[in-house]
C-alpha positions as CSV (number, residue, x, y, z in Angstrom):
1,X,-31.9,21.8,11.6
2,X,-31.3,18.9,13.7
3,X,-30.4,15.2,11.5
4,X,-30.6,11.9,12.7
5,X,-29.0,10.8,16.1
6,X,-29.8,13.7,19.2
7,X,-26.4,15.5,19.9
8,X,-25.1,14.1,23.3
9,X,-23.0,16.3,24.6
10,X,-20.1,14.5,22.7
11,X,-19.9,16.6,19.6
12,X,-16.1,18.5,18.8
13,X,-14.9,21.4,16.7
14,X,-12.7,19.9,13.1
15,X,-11.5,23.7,13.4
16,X,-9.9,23.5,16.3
17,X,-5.9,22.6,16.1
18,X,-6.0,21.9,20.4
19,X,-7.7,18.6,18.8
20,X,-7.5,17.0,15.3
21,X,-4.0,16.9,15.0
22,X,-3.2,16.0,18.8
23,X,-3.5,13.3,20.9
24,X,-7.1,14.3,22.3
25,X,-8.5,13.0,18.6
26,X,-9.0,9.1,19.4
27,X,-10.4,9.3,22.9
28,X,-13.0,12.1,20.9
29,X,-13.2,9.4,18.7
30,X,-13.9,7.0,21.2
31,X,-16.7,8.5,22.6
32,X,-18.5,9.5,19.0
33,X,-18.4,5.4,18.3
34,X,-19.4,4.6,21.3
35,X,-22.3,6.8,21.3
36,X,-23.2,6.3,17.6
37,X,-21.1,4.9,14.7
38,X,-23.3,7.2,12.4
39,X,-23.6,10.6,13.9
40,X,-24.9,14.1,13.0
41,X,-22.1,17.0,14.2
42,X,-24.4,19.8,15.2
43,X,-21.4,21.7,15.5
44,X,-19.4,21.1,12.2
45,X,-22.8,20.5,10.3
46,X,-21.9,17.0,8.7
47,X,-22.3,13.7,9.7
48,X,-19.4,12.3,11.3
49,X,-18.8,8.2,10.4
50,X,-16.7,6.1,12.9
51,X,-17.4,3.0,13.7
52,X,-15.2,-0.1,11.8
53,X,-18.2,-1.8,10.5
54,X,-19.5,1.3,9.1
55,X,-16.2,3.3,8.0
56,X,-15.8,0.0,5.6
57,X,-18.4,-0.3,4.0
58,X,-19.1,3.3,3.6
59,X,-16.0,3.2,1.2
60,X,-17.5,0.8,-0.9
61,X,-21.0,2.6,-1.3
62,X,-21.3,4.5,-4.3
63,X,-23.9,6.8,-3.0
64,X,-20.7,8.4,-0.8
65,X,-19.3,10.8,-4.0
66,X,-16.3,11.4,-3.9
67,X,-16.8,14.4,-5.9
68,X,-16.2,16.8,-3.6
69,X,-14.4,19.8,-4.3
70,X,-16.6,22.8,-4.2
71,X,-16.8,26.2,-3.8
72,X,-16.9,25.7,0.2
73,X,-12.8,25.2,0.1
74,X,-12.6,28.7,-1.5
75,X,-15.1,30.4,0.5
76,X,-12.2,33.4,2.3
77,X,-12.2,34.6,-1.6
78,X,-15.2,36.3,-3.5
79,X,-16.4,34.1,-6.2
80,X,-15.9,37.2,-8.5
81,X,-12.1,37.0,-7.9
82,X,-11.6,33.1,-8.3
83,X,-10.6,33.4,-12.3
84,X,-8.3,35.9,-11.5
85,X,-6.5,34.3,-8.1
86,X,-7.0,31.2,-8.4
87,X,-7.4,30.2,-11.8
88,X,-5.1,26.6,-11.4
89,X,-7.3,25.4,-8.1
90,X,-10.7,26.1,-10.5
91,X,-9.0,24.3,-13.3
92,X,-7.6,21.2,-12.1
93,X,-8.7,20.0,-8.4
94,X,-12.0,19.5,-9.9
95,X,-10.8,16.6,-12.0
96,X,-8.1,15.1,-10.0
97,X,-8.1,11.1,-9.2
98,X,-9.2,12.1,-5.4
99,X,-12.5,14.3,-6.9
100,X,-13.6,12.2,-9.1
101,X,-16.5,9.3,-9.5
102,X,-17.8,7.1,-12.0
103,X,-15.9,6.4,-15.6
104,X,-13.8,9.4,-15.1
105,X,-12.1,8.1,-12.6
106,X,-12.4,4.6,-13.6
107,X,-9.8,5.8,-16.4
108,X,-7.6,7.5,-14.7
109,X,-7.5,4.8,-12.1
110,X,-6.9,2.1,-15.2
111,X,-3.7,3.8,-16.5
112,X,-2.6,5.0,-12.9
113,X,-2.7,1.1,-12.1
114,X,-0.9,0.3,-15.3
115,X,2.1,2.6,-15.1
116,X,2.8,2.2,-11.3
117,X,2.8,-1.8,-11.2
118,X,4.6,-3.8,-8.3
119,X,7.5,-4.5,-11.2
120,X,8.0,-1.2,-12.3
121,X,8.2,-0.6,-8.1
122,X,9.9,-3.1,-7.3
123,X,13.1,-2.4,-9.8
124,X,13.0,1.0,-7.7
125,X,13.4,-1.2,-4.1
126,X,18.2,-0.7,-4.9
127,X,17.6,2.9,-5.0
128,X,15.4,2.9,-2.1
129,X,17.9,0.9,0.1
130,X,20.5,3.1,-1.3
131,X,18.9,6.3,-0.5
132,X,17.6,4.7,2.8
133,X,21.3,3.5,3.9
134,X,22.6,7.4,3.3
135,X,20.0,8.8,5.5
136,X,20.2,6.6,7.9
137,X,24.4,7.1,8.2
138,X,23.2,11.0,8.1
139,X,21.3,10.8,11.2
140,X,23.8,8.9,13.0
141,X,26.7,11.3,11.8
142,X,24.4,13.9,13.5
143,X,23.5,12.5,16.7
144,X,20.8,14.9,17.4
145,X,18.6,15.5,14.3
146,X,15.2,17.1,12.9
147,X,14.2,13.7,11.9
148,X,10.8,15.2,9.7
149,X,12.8,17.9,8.2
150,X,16.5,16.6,7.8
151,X,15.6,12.7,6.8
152,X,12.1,11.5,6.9
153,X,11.3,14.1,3.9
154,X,14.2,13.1,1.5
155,X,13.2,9.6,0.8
156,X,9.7,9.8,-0.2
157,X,10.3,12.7,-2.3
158,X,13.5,11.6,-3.7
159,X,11.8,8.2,-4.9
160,X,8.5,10.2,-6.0
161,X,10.9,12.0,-8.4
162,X,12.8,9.0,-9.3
163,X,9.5,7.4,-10.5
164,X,8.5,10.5,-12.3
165,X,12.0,10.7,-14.2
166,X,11.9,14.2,-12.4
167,X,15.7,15.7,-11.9
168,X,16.4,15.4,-8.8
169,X,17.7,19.3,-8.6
170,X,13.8,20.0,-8.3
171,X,13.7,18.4,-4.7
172,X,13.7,21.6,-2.6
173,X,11.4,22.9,-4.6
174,X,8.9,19.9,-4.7
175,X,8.8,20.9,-0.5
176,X,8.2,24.1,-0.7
177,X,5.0,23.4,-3.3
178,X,4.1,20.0,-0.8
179,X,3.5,22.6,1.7
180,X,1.5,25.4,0.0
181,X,-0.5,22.6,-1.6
182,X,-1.2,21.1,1.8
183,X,-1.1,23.9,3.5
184,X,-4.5,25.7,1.7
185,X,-6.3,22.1,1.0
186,X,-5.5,19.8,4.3
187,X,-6.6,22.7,7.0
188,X,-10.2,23.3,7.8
189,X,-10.0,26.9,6.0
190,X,-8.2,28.4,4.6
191,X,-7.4,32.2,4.3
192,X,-7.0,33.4,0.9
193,X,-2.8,33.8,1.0
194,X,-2.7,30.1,1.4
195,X,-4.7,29.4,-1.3
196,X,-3.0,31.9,-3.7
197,X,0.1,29.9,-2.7
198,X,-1.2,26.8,-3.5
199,X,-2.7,28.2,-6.7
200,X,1.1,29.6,-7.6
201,X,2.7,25.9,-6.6
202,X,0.2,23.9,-9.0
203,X,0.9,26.9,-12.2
204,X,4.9,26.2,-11.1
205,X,4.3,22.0,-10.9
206,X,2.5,22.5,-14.7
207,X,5.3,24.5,-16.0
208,X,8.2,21.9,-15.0
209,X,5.2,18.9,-16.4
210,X,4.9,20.8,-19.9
211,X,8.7,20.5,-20.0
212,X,9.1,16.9,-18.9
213,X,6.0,15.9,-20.7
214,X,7.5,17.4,-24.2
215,X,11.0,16.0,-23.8
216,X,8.7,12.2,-23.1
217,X,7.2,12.4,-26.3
218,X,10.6,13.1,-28.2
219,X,12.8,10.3,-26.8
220,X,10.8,8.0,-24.1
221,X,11.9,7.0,-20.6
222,X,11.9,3.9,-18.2
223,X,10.1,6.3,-16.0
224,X,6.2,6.6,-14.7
225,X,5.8,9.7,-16.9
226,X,6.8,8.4,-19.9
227,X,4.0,5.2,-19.1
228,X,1.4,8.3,-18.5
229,X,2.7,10.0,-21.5
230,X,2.4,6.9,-23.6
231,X,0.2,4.3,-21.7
232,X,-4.2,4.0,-22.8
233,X,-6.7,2.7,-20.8
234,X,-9.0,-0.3,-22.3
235,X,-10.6,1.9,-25.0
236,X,-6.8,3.2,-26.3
237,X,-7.4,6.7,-25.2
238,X,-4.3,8.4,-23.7
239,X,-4.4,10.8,-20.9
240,X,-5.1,14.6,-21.7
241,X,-2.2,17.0,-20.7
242,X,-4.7,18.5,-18.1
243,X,-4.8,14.7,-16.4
244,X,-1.4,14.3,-16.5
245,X,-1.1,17.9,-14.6
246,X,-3.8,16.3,-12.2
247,X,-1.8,13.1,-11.0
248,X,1.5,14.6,-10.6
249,X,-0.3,17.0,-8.3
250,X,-1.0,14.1,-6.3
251,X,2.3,12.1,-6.4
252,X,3.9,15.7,-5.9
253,X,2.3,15.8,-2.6
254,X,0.1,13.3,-1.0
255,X,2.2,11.1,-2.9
256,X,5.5,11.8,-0.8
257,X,4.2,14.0,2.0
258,X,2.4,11.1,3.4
259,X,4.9,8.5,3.4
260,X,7.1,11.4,5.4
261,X,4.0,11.8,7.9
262,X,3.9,8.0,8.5
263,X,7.7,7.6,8.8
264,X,8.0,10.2,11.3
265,X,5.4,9.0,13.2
266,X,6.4,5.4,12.7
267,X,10.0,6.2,14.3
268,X,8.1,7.4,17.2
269,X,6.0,4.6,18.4
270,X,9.4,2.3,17.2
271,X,11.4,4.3,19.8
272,X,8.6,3.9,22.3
273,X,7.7,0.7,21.8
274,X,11.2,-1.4,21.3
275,X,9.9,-4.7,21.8
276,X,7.9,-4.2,18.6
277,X,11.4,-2.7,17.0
278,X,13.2,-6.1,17.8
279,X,10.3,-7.9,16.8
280,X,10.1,-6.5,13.2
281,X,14.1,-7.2,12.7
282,X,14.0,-10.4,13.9
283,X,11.2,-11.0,10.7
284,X,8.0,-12.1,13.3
285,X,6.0,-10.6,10.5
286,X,5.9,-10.0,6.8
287,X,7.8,-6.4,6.5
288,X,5.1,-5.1,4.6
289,X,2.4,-6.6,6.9
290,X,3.8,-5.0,9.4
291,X,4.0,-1.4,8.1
292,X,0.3,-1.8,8.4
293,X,0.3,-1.7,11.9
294,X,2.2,1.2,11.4
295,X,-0.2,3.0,9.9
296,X,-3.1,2.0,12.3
297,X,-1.5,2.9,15.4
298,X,0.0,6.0,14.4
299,X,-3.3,7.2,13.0
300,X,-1.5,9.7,10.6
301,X,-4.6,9.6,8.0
302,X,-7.8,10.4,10.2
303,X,-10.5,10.7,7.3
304,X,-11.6,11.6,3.7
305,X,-15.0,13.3,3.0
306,X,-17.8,12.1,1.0
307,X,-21.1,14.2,-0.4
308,X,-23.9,12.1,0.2
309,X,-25.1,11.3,-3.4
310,X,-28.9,10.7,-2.6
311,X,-31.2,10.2,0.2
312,X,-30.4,6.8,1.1
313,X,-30.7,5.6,5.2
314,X,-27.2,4.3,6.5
315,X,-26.6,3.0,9.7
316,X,-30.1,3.4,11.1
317,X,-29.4,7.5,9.9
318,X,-31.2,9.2,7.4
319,X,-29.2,10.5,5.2
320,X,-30.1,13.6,2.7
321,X,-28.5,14.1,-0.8
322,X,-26.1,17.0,0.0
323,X,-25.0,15.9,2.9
324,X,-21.0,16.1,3.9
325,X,-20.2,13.0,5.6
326,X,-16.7,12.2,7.2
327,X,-15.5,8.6,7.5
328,X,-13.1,8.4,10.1
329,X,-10.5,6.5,9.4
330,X,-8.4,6.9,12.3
331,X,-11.4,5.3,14.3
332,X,-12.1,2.5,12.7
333,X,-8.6,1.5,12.8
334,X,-9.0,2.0,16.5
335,X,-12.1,0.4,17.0
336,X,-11.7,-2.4,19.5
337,X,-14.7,-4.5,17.9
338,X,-12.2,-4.9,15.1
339,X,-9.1,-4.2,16.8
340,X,-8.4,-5.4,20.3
341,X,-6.4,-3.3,22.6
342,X,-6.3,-1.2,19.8
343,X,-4.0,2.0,22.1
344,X,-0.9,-1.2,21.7
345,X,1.5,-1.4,19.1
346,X,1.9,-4.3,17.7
347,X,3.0,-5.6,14.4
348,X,1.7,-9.5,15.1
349,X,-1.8,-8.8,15.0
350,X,-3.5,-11.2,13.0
351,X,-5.8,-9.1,10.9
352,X,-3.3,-6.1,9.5
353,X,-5.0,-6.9,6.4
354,X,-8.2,-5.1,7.4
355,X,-6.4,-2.1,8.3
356,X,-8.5,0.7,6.7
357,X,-5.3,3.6,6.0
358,X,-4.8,3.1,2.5
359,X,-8.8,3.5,1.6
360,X,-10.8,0.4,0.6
361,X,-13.3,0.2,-2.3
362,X,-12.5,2.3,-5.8
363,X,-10.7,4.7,-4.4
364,X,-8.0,2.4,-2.7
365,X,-4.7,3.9,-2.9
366,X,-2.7,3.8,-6.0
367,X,0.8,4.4,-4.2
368,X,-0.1,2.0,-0.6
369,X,2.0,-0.4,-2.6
370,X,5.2,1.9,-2.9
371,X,4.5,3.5,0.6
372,X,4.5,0.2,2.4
373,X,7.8,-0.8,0.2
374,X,9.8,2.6,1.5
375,X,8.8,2.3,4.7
376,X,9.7,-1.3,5.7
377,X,12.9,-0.8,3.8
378,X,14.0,2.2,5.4
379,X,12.9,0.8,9.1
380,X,14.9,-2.2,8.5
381,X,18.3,-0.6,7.8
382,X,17.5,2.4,10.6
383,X,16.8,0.4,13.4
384,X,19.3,-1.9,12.5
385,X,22.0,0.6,12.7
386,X,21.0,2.7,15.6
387,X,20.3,0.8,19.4
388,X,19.0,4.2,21.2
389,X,15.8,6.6,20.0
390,X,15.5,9.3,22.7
391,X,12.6,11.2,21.5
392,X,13.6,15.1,22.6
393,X,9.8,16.5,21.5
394,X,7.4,16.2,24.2
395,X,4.9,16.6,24.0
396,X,4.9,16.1,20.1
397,X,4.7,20.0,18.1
398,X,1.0,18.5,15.9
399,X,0.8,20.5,12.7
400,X,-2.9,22.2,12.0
401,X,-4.0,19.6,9.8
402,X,-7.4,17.4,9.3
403,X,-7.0,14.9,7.0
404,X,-3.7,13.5,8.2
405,X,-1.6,13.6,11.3
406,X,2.1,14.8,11.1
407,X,4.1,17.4,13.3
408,X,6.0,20.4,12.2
409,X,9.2,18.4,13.5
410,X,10.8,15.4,15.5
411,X,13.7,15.9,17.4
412,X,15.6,13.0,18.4
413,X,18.7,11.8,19.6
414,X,20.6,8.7,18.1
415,X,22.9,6.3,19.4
416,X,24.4,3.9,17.2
């Protein structure tokens, strides 16, 4: 049945990987804000949110749940066989910090915030140059590198397990799971071997947890999983085992894989836009400021959904309770209302602060702190040391992806 705002002709397919993940997305996007910053997708059957004044505050409005996980992501497997197949994506999606509303999440947020603190990060920022000054001699020792594959991955995840206190021998394996885990949960649908896999990589993360989390209790860390072992929120209740699972879930893979997505991507609007490269050594801008920009113009997160929570009218829409709603952030960091010229790079703009990539409101990224850190430090010491990007992918190889942009892989060719 036909909602809201009469479709113009505009409307595109979230299913199809000739568009989300590829350069055709923003001028799509374009043309849906232009036409209606609250609009009804005949087509995907949601409404689709774009516009910067209505992205914002759409994050900030209760009445968008983020509660949901339902039985529409597992719909390739027979509800009969989910106990048996995937018991772990029943068991724990449902309650992590990204599915969650109300007091639940306002606890997990309260001892999330607590344990990963800018001093507890910033005593990591050694090991991050350290890590970022070996990769960066890595590359250049190769010439001609897989920049996603071969360096971009192995700072993110070596610092996620650094916070963790998780050996570093695990790193491999923390790939392979990153990928069944977004593999089955970032695509549009998923056919039931992905999600299997991604069942078998959370039962695997859980096992190595139980381990780490028993050793915590016996003889405590300077680590972020001791602080989750140990740390309460304001009523001195601990975290359950089963939340614990839950956030390293997250850190294990949106919590690295994202960071890899926007460095990747990052190198390639540096190598294409050297002006802005010289710009950010030189110090125009606030290093961390200007990682912002980054993550605008690279659009590497496009959106989060939201279940409409009750019949409520939003942006001249009528909204119903049940409805899926999709707030595009890739377009409201593009919106040229907000964001003049917004197709330029450029780290001087003067309102980075209102970039929209980390997720305002309650659910505002617990890691943008950490993300923004890695990035500007490893930026700094690459583009210091290297004078030529030749970018050897193009076009660029887009991954099938929805919620975030990345590629399955970046060659390049280094000249220091």
């Amino acid at each position: 049945m036909d909602q809201g705002f009469v479709n113009t002709g505009i409307d595109f397919s979230m299913n199809d990987p000739g568009i989300v993940p590829s350069e055709r997305l923003l001028p799509l996007l374009d043309a849906l804000r232009q036409a209606a910053p609250v609009y009804w997708s005949k087509i995907n059957q949601c409404w689709q949110i774009t516009g910067y004044d209505a992205v914002s505050p759409a994050y900030n409005d209760v009445r968008f749940s983020n509660n949901r996980q339902s039985s529409f992501a597992w719909r390739s497997i027979p509800p009969e066989q989910w106990e048996e197949k995937i018991p772990n994506l029943l068991r724990y999606t449902q309650s992590w910090i990204v599915n969650v509303d109300g007091p639940h999440h306002q606890r997990l947020r309260a001892v999330g915030t607590k344990a990963l603190n800018r001093r507890f990060v910033d005593s990591l920022t050694p090991r991050i140059q350290e890590i970022s000054t070996e990769l960066t001699e890595k590359a250049i020792r190769l010439g001609t590198v897989d920049f996603y594959n071969d360096i971009a991955y192995y700072l993110p995840a070596t610092v996620v397990l650094l916070l963790l206190g998780i050996p570093l021998e695990h790193l491999e394996k923390v790939r392979e799971w990153s990928r069944a885990i977004t593999s089955a949960l970032v695509a549009p649908f998923s056919p039931p071997e992905l999600l299997i896999a991604c069942d078998k990589a959370l039962g695997e993360i859980n096992d190595l947890m139980r381990v780490e989390i028993a050793k915590r209790k016996q003889e405590p860390q300077n680590d972020l999983l001791t602080q989750l072992v140990h740390l309460a929120d304001d009523s001195n209740k601990t975290l359950s085992e089963d939340e614990i699972f839950g956030l390293a879930h997250i850190l294990l893979t949106a919590g690295h894989d994202t960071t890899v997505n926007t460095l990747t991507l990052g190198l390639d609007a540096f190598a294409k836009n050297p002006e802005q490269a010289k710009l950010f050594l030189e110090g125009a801008v606030d290093p961390l400021t200007a990682m912002q920009e980054v993550s605008r113009f690279t659009a590497m997160s496009t959106c989060q959904p939201r279940v409409v929570g009750e019949d409520f009218e939003f942006g001249g829409q009528p909204l119903k309770k049940g409805d899926v709603a999709f707030l595009w952030i890739a377009s409201g960091n593009h919106d040229p209302a907000k964001f003049p010229n917004p197709g330029a790079f450029d780290i001087t703009r003067p309102n980075l602060g209102d970039v929209l990539t980390f997720g305002p409101g309650l659910h505002h990224c617990l890691g943008h702190y950490i993300a923004r850190v890695e990035l500007a430090v490893f930026f700094k010491i690459f583009l210091a040391r290297v004078t030529k990007i030749e970018i050897l992918d193009e076009p660029l190889d887009w991954a099938h992806m929805l919620i975030f942009r990345t590629v399955r892989h970046l060659n390049v060719r280094l000249t220091a």
